[in-house]
Backbone as CSV, one residue per row, in Angstrom:
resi,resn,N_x,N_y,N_z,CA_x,CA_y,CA_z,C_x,C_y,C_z
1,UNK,14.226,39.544,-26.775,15.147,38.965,-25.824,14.500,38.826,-24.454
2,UNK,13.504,39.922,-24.066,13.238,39.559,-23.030,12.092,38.528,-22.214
3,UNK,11.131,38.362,-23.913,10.437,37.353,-24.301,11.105,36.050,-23.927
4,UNK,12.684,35.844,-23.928,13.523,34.337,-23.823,13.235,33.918,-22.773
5,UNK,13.933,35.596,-22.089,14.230,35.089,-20.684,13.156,35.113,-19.799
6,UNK,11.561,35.224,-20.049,10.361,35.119,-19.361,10.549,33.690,-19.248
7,UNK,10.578,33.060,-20.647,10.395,31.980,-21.013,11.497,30.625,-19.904
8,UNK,12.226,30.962,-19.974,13.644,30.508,-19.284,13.274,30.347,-17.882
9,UNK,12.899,31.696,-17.321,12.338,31.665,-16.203,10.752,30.770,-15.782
10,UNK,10.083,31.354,-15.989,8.933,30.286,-16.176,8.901,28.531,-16.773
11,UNK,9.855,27.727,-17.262,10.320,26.627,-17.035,11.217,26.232,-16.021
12,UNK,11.722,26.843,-15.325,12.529,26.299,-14.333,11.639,26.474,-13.605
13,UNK,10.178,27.524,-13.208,9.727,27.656,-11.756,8.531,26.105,-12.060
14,UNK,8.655,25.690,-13.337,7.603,24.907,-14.278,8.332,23.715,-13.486
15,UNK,9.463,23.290,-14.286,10.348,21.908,-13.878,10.863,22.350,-12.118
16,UNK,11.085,22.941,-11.146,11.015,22.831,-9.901,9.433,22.417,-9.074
17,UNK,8.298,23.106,-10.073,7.277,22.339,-9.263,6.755,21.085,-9.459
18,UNK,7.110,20.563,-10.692,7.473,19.123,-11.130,8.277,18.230,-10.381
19,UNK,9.164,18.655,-9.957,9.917,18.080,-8.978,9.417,17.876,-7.942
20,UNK,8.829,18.959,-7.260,8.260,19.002,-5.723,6.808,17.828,-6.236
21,UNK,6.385,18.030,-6.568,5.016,17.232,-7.500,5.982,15.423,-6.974
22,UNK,6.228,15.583,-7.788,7.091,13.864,-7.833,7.704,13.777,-6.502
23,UNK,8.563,14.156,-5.887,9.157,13.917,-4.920,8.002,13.855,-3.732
24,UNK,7.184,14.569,-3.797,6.170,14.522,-2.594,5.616,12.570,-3.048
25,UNK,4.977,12.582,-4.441,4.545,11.348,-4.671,5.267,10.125,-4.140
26,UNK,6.709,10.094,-4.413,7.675,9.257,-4.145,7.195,9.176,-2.804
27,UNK,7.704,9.477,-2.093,7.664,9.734,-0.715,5.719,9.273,-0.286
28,UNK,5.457,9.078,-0.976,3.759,8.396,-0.237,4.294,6.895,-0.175
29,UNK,3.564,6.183,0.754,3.842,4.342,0.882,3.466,3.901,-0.374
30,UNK,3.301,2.766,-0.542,2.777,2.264,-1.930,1.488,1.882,-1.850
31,UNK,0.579,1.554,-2.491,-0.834,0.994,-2.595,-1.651,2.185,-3.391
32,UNK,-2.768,1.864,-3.393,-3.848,2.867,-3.870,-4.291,4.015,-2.917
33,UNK,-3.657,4.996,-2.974,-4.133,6.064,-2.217,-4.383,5.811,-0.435
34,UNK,-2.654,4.555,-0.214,-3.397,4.615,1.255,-2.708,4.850,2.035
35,UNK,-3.193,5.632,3.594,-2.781,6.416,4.467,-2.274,5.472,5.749
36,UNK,-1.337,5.778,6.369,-1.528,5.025,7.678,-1.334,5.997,8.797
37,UNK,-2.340,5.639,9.738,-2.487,6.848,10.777,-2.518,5.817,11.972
38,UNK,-1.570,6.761,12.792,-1.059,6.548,13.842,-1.890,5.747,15.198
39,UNK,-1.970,5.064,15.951,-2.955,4.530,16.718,-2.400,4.537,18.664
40,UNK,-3.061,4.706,19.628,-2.225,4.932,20.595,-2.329,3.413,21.121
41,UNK,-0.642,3.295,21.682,-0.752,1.879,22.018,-2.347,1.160,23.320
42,UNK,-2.397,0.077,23.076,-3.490,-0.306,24.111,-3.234,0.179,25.732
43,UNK,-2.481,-0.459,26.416,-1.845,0.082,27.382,-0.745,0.620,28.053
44,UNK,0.143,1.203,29.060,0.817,1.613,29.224,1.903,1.165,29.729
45,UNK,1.483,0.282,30.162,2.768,-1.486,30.483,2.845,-2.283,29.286
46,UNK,1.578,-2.359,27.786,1.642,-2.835,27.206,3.541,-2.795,26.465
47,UNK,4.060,-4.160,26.033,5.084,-3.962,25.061,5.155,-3.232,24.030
48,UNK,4.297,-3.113,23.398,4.548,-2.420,21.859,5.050,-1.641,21.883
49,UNK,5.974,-1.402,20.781,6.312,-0.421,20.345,6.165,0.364,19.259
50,UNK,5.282,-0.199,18.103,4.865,0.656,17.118,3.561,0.073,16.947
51,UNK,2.453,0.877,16.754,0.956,0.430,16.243,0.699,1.395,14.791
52,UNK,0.199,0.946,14.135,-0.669,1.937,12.932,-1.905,0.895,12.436
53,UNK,-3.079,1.949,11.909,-4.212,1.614,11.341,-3.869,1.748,9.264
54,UNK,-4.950,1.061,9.653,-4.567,1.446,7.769,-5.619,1.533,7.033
55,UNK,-5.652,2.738,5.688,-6.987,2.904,5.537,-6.937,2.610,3.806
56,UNK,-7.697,2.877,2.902,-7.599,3.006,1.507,-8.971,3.854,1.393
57,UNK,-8.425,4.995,0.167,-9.853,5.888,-0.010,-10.044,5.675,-1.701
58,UNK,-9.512,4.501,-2.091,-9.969,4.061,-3.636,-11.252,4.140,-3.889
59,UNK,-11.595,2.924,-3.121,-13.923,3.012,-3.468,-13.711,2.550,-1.742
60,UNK,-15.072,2.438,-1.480,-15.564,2.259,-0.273,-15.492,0.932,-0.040
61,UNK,-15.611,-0.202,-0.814,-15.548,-1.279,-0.751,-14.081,-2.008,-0.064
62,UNK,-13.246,-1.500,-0.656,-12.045,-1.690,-1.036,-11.287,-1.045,0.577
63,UNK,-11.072,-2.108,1.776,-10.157,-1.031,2.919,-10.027,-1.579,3.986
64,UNK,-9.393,-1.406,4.696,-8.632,-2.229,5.801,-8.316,-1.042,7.022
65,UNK,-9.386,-1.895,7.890,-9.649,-1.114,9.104,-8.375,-1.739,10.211
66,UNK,-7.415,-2.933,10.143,-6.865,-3.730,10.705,-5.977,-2.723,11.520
67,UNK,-5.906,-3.037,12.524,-4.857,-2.411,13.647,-3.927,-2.610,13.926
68,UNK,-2.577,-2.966,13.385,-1.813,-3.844,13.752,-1.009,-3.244,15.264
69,UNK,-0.432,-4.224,16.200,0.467,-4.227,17.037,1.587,-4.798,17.060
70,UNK,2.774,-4.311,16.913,4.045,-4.762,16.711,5.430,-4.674,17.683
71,UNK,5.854,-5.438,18.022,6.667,-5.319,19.340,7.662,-4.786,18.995
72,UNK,8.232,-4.697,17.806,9.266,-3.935,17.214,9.355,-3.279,16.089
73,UNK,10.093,-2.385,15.630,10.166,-1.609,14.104,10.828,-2.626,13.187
74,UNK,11.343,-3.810,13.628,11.884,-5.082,12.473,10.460,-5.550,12.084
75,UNK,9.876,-5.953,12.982,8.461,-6.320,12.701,7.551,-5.678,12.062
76,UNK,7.503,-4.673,12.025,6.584,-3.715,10.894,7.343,-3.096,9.677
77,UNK,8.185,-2.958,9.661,9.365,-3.102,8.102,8.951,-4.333,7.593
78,UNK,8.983,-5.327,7.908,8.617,-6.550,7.476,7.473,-7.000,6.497
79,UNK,6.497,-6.666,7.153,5.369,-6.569,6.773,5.074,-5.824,6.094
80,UNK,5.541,-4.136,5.954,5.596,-3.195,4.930,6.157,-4.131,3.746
81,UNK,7.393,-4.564,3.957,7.625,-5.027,2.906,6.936,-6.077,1.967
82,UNK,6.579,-7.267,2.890,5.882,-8.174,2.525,4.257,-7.363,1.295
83,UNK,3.949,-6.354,2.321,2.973,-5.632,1.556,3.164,-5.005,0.169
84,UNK,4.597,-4.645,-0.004,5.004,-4.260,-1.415,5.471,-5.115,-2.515
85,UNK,6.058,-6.076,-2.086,6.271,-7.124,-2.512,5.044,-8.258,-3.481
86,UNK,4.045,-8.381,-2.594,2.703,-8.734,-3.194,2.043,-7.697,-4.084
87,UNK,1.728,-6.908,-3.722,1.645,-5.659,-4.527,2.167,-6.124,-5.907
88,UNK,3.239,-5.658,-5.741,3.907,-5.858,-7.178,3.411,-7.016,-7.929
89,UNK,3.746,-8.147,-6.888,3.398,-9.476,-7.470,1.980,-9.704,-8.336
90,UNK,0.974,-8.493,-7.600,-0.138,-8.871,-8.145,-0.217,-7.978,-9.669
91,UNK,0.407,-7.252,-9.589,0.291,-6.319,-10.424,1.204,-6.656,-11.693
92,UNK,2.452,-7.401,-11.404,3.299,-8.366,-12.827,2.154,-9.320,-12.975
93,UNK,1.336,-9.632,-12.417,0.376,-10.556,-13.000,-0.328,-10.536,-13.918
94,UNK,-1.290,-9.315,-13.150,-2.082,-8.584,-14.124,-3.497,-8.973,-13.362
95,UNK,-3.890,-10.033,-12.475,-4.819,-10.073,-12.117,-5.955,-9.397,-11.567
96,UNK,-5.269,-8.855,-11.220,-6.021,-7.048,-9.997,-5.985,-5.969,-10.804
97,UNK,-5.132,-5.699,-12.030,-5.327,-4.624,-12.898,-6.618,-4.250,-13.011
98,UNK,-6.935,-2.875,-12.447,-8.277,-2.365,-12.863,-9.145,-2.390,-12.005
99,UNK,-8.818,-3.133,-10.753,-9.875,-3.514,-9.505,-9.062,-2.780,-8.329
100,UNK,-10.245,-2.746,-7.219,-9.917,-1.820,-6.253,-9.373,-3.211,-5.131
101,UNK,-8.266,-3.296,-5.196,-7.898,-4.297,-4.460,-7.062,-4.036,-3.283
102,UNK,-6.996,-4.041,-2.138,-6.057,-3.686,-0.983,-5.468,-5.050,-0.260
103,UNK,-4.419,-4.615,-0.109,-3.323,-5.948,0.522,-3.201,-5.208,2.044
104,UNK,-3.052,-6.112,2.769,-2.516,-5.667,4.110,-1.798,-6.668,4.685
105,UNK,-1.089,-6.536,6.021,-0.089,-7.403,6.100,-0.152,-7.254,7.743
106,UNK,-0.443,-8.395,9.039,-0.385,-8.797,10.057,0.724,-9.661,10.010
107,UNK,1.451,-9.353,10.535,3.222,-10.793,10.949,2.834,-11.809,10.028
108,UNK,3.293,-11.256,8.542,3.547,-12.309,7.752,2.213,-12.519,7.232
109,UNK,1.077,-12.610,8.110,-0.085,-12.943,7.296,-0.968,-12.061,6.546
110,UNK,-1.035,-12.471,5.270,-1.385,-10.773,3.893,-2.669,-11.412,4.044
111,UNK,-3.803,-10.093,3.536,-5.117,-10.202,3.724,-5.156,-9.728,2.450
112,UNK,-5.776,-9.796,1.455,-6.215,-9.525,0.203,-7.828,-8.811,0.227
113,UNK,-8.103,-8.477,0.193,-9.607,-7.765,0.229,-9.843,-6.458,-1.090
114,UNK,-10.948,-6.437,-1.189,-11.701,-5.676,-2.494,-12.473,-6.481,-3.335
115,UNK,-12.495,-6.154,-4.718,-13.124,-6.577,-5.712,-12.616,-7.261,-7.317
116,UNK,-12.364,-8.320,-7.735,-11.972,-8.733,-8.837,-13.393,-9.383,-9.939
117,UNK,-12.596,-9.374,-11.384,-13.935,-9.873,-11.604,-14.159,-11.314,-11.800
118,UNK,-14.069,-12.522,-11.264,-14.739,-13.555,-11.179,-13.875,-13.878,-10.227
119,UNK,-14.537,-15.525,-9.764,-13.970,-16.126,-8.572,-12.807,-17.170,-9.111
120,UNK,-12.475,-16.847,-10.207,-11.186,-17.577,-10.369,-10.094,-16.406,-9.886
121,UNK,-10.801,-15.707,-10.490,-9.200,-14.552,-10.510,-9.221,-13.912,-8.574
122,UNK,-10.117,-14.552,-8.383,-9.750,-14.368,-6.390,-8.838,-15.602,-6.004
123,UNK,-9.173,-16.240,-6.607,-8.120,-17.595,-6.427,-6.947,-17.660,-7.099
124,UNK,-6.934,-16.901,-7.973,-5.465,-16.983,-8.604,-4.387,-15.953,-7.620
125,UNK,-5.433,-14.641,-7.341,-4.497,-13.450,-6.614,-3.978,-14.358,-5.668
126,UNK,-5.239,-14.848,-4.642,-4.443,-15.684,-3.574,-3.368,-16.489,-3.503
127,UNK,-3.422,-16.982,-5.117,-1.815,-17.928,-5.360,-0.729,-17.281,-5.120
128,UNK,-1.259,-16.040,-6.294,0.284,-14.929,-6.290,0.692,-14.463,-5.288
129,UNK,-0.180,-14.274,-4.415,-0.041,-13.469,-3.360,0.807,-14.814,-2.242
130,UNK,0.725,-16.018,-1.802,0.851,-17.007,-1.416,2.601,-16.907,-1.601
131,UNK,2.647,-17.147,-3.280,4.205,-17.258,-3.648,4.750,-16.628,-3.071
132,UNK,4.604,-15.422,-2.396,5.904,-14.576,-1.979,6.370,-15.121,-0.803
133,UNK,7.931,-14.979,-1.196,8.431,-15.171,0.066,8.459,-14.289,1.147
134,UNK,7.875,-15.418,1.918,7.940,-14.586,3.573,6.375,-14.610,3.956
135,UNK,5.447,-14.795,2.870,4.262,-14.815,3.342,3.795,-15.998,4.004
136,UNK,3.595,-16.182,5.235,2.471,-17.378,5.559,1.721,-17.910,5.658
137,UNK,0.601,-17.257,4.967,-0.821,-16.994,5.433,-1.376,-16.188,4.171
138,UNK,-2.285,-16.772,3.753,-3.305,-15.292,2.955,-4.601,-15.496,3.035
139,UNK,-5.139,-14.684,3.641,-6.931,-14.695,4.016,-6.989,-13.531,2.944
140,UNK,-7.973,-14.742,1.850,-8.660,-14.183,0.684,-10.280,-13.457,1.016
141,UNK,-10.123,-12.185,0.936,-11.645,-11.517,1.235,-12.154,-10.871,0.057
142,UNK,-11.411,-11.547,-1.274,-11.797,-10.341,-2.087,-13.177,-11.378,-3.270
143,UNK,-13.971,-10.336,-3.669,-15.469,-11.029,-3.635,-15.298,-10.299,-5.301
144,UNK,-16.388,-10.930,-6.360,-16.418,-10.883,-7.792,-17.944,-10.099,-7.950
């Protein structure tokens, strides 16, 4: 009996760190392992109100040093979104499956950068990536 209740006990401390496990994951942005760290605005009269850098630690190839400046938190929700949105898009595709590919997102305009394997399938991401709504712009950097 008391064999059960080891047992009993040791799955719940099992399925609570499972939880904490996942819930921490949830809670990361979306992309491949990427961070965004904080940047101090340019100047002190400058408007902005939110800046972040953005990094990816997939391969070295694969990353986006871009700085963005944003005059408002509508404006960088936006673009988060736009960034998840493609994401996905590329990924119901299937084109980028398997490649170290990073999306980033300046007001509307997505940057595609990394590695695919031929130069069609850089031209196709750029389509997919294109379709989404809300995107205006896609500067294709990603090389075969």
């Amino acid at each position: 009996m008391a064999s059960h209740e080891n047992f009993g006990r040791s799955t719940a401390i099992t399925a609570a760190a499972l939880a904490a496990v996942v819930g921490a994951y949830l809670a990361m942005p979306p992309g491949p392992l990427e961070a965004q760290q904080e940047v101090p605005p340019a100047a002190q009269d400058s408007p902005v109100i939110s800046s972040y850098q953005s990094h990816s630690s997939e391969q070295e190839h694969a990353h986006s040093d871009t700085v963005h400046r944003y005059g408002s938190e509508a404006m960088r929700a936006n673009d988060a979104m736009l960034i998840t949105a493609v994401k996905s898009a590329l990924q119901d595709d299937g084109v980028t499956r398997g490649h170290a590919v990073v999306v980033d997102c300046d007001h509307s305009v997505v940057t595609i950068t990394g590695a695919v394997a031929s130069a069609a399938d850089a031209q196709r991401a750029a389509r997919v990536a294109s379709s989404v709504d809300g995107v205006t712009r896609v500067n294709n950097k990603l090389t075969w």
